[in-house]
C-alpha positions in Angstrom: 0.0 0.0 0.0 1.6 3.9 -1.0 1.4 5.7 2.3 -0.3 9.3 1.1 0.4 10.5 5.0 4.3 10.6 4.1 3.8 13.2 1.5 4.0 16.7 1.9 1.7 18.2 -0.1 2.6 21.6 0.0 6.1 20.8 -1.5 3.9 19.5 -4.5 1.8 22.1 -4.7 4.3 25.1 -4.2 5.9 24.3 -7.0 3.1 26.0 -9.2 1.3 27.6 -6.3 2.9 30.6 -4.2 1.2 29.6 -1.0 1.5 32.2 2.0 0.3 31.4 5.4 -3.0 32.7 6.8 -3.5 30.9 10.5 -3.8 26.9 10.2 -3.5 27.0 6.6 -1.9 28.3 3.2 -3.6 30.4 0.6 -2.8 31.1 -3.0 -4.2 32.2 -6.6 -6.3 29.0 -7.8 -4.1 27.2 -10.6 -7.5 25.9 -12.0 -9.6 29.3 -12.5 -8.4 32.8 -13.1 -8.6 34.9 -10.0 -7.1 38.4 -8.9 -7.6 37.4 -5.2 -6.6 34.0 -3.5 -9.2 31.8 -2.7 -6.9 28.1 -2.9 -6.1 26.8 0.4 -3.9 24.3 1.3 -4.0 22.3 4.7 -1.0 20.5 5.2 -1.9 18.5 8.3 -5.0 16.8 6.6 -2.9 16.4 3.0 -5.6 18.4 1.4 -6.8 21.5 -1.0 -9.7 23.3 -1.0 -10.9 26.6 -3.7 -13.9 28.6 -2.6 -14.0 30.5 -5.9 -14.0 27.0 -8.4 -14.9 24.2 -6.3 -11.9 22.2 -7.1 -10.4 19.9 -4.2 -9.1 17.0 -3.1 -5.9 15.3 -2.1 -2.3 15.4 -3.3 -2.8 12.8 -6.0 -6.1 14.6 -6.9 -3.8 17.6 -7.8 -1.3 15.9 -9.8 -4.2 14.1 -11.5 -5.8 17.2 -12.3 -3.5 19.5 -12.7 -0.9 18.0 -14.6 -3.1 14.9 -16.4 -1.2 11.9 -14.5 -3.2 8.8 -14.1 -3.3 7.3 -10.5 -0.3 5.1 -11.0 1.7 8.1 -12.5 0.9 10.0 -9.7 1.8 7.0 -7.5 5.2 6.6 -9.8 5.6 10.7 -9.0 5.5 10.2 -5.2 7.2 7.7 -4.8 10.3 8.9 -6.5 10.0 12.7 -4.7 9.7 11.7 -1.2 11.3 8.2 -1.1 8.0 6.1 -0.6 8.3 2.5 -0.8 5.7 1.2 -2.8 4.1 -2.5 -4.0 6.5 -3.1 -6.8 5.2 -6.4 -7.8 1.3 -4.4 -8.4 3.4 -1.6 -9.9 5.0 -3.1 -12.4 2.2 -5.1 -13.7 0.1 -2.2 -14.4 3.2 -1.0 -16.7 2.6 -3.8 -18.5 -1.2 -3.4 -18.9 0.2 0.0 -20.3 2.5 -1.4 -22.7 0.0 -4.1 -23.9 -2.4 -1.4 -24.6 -0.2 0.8 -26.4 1.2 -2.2 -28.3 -2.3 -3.4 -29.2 -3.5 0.2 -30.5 -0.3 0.1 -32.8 -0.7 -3.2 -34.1 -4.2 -2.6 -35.5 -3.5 0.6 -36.5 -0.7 -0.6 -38.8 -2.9 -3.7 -39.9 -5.2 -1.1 -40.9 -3.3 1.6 -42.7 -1.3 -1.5 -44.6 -5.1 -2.8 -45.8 -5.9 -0.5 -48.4 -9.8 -1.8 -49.5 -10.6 -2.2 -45.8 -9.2 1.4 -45.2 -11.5 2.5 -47.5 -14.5 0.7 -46.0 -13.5 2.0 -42.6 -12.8 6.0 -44.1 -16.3 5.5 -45.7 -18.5 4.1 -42.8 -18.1 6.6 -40.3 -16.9 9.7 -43.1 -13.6 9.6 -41.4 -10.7 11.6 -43.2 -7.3 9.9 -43.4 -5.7 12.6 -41.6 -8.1 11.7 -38.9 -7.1 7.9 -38.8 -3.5 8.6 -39.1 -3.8 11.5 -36.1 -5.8 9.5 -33.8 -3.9 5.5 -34.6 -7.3 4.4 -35.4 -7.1 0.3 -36.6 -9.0 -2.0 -36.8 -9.4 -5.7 -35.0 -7.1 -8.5 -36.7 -7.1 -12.2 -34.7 -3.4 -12.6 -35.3 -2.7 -10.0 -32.1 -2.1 -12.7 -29.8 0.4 -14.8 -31.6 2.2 -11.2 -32.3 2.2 -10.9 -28.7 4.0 -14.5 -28.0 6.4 -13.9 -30.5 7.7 -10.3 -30.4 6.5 -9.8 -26.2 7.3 -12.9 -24.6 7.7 -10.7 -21.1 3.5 -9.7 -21.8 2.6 -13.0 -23.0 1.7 -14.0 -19.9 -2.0 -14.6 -18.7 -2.4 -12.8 -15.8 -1.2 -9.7 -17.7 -3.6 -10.4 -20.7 -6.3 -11.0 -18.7 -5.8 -7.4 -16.1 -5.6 -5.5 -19.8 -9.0 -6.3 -20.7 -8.1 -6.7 -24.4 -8.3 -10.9 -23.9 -11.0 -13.1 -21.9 -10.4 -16.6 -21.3 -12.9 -19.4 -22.1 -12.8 -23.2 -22.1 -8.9 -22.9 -21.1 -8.1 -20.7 -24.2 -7.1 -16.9 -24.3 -10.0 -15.1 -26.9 -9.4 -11.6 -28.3 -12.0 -9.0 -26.8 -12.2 -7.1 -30.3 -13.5 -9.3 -33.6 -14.5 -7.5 -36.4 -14.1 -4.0 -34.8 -12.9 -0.9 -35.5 -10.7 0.0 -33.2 -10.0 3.4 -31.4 -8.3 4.1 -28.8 -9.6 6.5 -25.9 -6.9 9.8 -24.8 -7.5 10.9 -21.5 -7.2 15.1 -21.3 -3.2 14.5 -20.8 -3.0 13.0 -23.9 -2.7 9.3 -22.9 -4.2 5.8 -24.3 -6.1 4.8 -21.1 -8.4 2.1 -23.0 -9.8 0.9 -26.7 -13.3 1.1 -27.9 -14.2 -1.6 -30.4 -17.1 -0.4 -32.8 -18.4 -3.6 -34.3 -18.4 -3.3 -38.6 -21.4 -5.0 -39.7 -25.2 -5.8 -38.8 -25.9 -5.0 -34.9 -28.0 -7.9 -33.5 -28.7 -8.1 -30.0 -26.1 -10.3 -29.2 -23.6 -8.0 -30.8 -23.1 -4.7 -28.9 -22.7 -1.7 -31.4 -19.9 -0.5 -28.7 -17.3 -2.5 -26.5 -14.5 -0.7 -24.3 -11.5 -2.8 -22.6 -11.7 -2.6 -18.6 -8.9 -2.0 -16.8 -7.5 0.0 -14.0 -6.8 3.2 -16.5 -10.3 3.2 -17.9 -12.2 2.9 -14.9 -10.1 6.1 -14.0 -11.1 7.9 -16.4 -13.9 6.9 -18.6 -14.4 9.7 -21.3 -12.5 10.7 -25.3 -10.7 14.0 -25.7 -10.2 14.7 -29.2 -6.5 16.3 -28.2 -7.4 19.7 -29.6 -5.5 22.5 -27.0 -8.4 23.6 -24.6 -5.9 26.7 -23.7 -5.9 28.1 -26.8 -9.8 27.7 -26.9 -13.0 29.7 -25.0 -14.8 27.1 -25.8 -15.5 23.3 -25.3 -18.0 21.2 -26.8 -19.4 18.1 -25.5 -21.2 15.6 -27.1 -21.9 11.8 -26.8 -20.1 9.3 -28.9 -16.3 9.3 -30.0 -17.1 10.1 -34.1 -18.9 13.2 -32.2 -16.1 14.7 -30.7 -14.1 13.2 -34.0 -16.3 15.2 -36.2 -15.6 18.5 -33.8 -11.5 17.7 -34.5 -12.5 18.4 -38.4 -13.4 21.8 -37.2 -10.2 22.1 -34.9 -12.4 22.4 -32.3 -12.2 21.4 -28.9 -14.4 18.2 -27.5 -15.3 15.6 -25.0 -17.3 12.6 -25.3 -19.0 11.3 -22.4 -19.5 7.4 -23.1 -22.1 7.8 -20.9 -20.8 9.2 -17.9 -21.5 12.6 -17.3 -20.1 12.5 -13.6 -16.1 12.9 -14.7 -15.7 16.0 -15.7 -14.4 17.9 -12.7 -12.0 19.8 -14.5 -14.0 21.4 -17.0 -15.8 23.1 -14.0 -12.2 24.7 -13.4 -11.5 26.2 -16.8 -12.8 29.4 -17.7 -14.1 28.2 -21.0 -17.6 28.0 -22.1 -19.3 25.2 -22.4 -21.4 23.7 -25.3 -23.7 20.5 -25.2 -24.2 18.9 -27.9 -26.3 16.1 -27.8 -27.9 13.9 -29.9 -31.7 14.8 -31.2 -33.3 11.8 -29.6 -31.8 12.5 -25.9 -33.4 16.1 -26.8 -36.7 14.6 -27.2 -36.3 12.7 -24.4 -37.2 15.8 -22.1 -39.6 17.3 -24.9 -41.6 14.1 -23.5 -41.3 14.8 -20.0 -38.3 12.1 -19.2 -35.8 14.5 -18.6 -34.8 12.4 -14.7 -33.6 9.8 -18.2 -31.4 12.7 -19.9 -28.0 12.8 -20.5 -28.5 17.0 -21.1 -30.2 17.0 -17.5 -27.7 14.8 -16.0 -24.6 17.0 -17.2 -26.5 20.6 -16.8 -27.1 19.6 -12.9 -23.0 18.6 -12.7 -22.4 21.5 -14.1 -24.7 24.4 -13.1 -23.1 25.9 -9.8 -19.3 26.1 -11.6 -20.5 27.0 -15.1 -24.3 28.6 -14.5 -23.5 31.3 -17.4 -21.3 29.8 -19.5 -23.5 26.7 -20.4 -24.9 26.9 -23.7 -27.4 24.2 -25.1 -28.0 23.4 -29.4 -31.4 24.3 -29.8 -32.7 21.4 -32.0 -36.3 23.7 -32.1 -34.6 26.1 -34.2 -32.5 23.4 -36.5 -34.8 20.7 -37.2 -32.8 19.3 -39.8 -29.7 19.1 -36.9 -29.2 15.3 -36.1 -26.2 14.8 -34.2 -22.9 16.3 -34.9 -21.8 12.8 -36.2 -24.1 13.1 -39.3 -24.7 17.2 -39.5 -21.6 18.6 -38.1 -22.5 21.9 -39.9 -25.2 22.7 -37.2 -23.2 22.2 -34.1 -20.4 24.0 -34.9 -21.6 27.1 -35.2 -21.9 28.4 -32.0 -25.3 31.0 -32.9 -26.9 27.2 -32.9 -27.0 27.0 -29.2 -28.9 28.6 -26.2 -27.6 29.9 -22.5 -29.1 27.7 -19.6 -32.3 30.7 -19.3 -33.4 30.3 -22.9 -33.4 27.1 -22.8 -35.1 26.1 -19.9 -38.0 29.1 -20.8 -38.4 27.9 -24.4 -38.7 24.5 -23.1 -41.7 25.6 -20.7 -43.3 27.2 -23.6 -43.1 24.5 -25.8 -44.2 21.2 -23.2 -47.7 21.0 -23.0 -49.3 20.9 -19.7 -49.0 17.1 -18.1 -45.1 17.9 -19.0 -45.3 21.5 -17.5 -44.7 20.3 -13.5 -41.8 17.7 -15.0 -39.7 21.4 -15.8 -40.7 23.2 -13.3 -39.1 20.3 -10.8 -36.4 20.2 -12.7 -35.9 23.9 -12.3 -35.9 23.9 -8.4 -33.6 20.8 -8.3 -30.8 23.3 -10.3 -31.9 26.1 -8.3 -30.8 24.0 -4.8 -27.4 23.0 -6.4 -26.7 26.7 -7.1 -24.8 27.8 -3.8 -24.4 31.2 -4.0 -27.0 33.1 -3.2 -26.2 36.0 -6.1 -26.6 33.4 -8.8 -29.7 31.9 -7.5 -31.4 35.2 -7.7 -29.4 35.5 -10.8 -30.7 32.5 -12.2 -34.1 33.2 -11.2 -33.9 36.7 -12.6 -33.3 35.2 -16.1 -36.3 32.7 -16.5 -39.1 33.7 -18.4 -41.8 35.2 -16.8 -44.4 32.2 -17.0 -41.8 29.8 -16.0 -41.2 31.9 -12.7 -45.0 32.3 -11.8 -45.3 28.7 -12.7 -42.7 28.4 -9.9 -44.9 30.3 -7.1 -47.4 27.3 -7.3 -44.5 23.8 -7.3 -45.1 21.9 -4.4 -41.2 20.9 -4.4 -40.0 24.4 -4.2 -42.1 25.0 -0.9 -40.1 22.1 0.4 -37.2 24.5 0.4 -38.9 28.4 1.1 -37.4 28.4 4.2 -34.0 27.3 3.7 -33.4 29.3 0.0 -36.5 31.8 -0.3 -36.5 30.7 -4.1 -40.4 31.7 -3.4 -39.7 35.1 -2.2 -36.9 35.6 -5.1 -39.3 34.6 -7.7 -42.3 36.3 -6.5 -40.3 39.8 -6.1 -38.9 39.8 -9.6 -42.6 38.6 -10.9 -44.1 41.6 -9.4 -41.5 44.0 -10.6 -42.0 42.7 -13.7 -45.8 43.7 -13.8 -47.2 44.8 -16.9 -50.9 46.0 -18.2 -51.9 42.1 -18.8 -50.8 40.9 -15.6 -51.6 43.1 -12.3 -50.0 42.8 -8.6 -53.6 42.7 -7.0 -53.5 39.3 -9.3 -50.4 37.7 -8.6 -50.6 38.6 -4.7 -53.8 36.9 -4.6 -52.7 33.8 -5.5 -50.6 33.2 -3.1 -51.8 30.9 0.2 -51.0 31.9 3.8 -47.6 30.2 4.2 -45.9 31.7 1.0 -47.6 35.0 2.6 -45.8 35.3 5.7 -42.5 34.1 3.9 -42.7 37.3 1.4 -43.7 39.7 4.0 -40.7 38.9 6.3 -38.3 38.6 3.1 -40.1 42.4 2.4 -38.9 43.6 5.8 -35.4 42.5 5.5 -35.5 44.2 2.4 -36.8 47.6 3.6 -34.2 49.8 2.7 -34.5 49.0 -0.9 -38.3 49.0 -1.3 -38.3 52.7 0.2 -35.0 53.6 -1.7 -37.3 52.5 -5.4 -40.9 53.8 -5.5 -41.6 50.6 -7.7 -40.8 48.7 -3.9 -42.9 50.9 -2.3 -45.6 50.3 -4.2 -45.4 46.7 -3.6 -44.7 46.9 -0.5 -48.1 48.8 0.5 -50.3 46.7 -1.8 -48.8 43.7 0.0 -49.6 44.9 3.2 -52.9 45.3 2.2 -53.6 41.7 1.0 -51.6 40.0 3.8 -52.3 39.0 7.4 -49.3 40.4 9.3 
């Protein structure tokens, strides 16, 4: 086992951080945001980082992880070396050799490809990948002859345990099988620019019993489960993130910036730490998916709630309602690269609202308080709020889930003030004060007194202020 409590994680730290002291701990300018004033703090007795302006945190190999793209055992490796820490050499070196046998693997079938000139073709043609794209990226295709290439030219990896930990080989009935048959073959870069796994996309009819998809499991992957399509993200304000691997492919043809999820839309930590803005791009049918009212199914919903407290106005959304012939940026790349295609968070929860009919209405309008309780500072709740469409705010007035937390947020309070503010000829305060019930009453009359100074500062407040009076039991 690596003993983390032998590390001093300042030392690692300070090396790109200038940390001063401030009581108990050390404080610094965040290396993961831009910031004028220090909010990073480092606590060397508990071996951990906190920023209050990002979010990011964690441990030392969380930093070097982050930071500088290691994988866990290259952070490990890192350690080890710095400060002298014995570590499991036996365990080490064997997930060296899962490395190897991965990067040996992605080679051999990208040669066996590029040396295959009609399947080359087939595989350029199936998916519309360019040959720059193939050559850039190692992508290969499956050939059964891997393992004997092993045995001869890799005795040292020919070795069954290894085979086995790599996830590129499965035994069955006492023989070693190859994972990948008939595949093309592409390996998956981390955000540092490493091969952590393979995906194998099967080239030929899809029956049930044949996955579209497969992916190698090992250590590495389970790390770190996502593609980057290695364009710089510093030289970029933007990032786009979409769904499959010929996705984020299709975005490198644009020498643009992009993530694939594969599904996971819980890995993406760092992205909340760059100061880039973000653009989902999804594919129609998960779209659709909240158009019907199963948005707790969505991958969109599932990423904008991971997102919303780091990246609240710098999320943008493609807005399939405006580009119906848009299909995914696989097959109608045109669309999503063009950045006028997409919506901030506001427009596109409001259109949405306007568009769902009314059984789908109260499906939103949840949805909208969940995001609103992940939001943790109060200025962008009330931001937040403040940007919603009218309707979908006085829709908000009458959710049953948002009464659950009046007392701990006053998202009632928030949305009721800028709804009454926002009167006009159609839409009276005598109207929208009378349909509130007793609780939500006495919640906006106290959240008018603690507000007094404003209401008699703007006449507007006054106004409200008197007419609430009037309607309220106090």
């Amino acid at each position: 086992m690596f003993d983390i409590g032998k590390v001093n994680i300042l030392e690692v730290i300070g090396k790109v951080v200038d940390l001063k002291p401030v009581g108990s701990e050390y404080r610094g300018l965040c290396p993961f945001h831009s910031e004028k004033e220090p909010s990073f703090f480092v606590n060397k007795e508990k071996g951990v980082y906190h920023c209050f302006g990002c979010g990011a945190k964690g441990n030392v190999i969380t930093f070097l992880k982050e930071y500088y793209g290691y994988s866990y055992y290259e952070a490990i490796d890192y350690l080890s070396k710095e400060f002298g820490i014995e570590i499991d050499v036996y365990n080490f070196n064997k997930e060296k050799k899962v490395q190897k046998l991965i990067e040996i693997t992605y080679n051999f079938y990208h040669n066996y490809l590029m040396s295959n000139f009609d399947l080359l073709k087939r595989v350029s043609k199936f998916k519309n990948l360019k040959l720059k794209t193939i050559k850039y990226f190692k992508i290969g295709f499956s050939n059964e002859n891997l393992l004997s290439y092993i045995k001869n030219n890799y005795p040292d990896l020919y070795n069954e345990e290894i085979l086995i930990k790599s996830g590129l080989f499965y035994k069955k009935e006492n023989d070693i099988k190859c994972l990948f048959e008939n595949r093309i073959i592409i390996p998956i870069y981390n955000k540092s620019n490493k091969v952590i796994a393979l995906m194998g996309r099967y080239l030929g009819e899809i029956s049930n019993s044949t996955p579209k998809y497969i992916f190698n499991k090992n250590s590495f992957s389970n790390d770190e489960k996502y593609f980057y399509n290695k364009i710089s993200i510093k030289t970029n304000a933007k990032i786009f993130i979409c769904e499959g691997v010929f996705d984020a492919l299709r975005f490198f043809d644009y020498n643009l910036p992009a993530f694939a999820i594969l599904g996971n839309t819980n890995k993406f930590d760092f992205i909340k730490h760059t100061n880039c803005d973000i653009y989902i791009a999804f594919d129609r049918d998960d779209y659709e998916k909240i158009l019907n009212g199963n948005i707790n199914n969505s991958l969109i919903s599932s990423l904008i709630k991971s997102l919303i407290d780091t990246k609240l106005d710098k999320l943008h959304i493609f807005d399939y309602s405006s580009n119906k012939e848009a299909i995914e940026p696989d097959e109608t790349p045109e669309f999503f690269v063009n950045i006028e295609n997409y919506q901030n968070i506001y427009s596109f929860l409001s259109n949405l609202y306007e568009k769902s009919p009314l059984e789908k209405k109260i499906v939103l309008e949840n949805f909208v308080v969940e995001l609103y309780s992940k939001i943790g500072s109060y200025s962008k709740r009330k931001l937040f709020i403040n940007n919603l469409s009218y309707n979908l705010r006085k829709a908000l007035l009458g959710n049953k889930k948002a009464k659950v937390i009046d007392a701990e947020t006053e998202i009632k309070s928030d949305i009721l003030l800028k709804a009454i503010t926002d009167y006009n000829d159609n839409v009276s305060v005598e109207e929208i004060l009378s349909q509130l019930d007793e609780e939500l009453k006495q919640i906006f009359i106290n959240y008018l007194r603690r507000e007094m100074t404003a209401i008699y500062e703007n006449p507007k407040y006054k106004r409200i202020f008197e007419l609430t009076k009037q309607k309220m039991v106090v």
